[in-house]
Legacy VTK file of the C-alpha trace (Angstrom):
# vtk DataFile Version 3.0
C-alpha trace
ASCII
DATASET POLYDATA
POINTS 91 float
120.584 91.947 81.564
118.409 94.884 80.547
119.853 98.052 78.829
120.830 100.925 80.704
118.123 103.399 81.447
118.536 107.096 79.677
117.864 110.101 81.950
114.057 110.323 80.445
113.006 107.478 81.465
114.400 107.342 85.044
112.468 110.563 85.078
109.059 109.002 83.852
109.573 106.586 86.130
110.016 109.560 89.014
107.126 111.430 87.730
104.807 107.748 87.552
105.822 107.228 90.803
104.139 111.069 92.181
101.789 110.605 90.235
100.328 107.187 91.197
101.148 109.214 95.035
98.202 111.384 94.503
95.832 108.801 93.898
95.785 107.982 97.361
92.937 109.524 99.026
94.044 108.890 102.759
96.697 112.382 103.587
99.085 109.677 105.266
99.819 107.154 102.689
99.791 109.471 100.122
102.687 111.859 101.741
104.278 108.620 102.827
104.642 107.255 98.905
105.486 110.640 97.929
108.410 110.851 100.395
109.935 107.378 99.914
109.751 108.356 96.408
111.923 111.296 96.488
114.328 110.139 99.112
114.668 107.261 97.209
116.076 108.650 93.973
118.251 110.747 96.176
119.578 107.853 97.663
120.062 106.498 93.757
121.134 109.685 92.617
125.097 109.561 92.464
124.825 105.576 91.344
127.530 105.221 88.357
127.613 101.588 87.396
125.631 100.769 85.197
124.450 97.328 86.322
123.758 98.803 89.560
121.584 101.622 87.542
119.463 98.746 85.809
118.906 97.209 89.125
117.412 100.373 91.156
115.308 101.241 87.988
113.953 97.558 87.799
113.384 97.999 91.196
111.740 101.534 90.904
109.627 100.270 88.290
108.333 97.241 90.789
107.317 99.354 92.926
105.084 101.855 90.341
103.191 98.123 89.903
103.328 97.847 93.829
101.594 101.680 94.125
99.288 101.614 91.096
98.157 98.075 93.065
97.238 99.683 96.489
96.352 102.909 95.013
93.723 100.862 93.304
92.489 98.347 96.220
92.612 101.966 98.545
90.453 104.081 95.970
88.229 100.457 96.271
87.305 100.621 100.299
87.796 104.617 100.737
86.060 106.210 103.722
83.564 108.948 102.508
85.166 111.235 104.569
88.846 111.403 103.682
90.120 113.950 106.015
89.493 115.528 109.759
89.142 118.932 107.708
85.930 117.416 105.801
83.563 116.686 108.771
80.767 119.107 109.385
80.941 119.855 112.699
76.976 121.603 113.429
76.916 123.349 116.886
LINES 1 92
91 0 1 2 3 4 5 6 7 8 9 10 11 12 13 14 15 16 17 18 19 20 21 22 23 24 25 26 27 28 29 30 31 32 33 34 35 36 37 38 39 40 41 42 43 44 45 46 47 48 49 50 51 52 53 54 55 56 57 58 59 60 61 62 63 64 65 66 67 68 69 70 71 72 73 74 75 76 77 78 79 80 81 82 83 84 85 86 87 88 89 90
């Protein structure tokens, strides 16, 4: 079983997790990522035992891999425009 995370790195892990969140260019997934994140770790927040502690940080840290992936294969096939707000509209 893996050691019990310290407070800094459950916090690296938090700030990865935002992080790899703004390298989404599309508004949707990006606020989506962010929001999962953060209700997330509320969700974790008041967790006490410890091998429940290892298993939402494994768990966290799956799914940084999971986000840097599809941040990745996203910034691969992203639409020049990436918002409404972009477009030139010429009258």
């Amino acid at each position: 079983m893996a050691a019990t995370p310290c407070k800094g790195e459950v916090l690296s892990l938090f700030r990865s997790l935002l992080r790899t969140a703004r390298g989404f260019s599309d508004y949707n997934i990006r606020e989506y990522t962010k929001r999962r994140t953060i209700d997330a770790f509320r969700h974790n927040k008041d967790i006490s035992d410890a091998s429940s502690i290892s298993t939402a940080f494994a768990d966290g840290k799956s799914q940084l891999e999971v986000a840097k992936r599809q941040a990745l294969v996203y910034s691969l096939y992203a639409p020049k425009v990436k918002s409404v707000m972009e477009l030139n509209h010429s009258s």
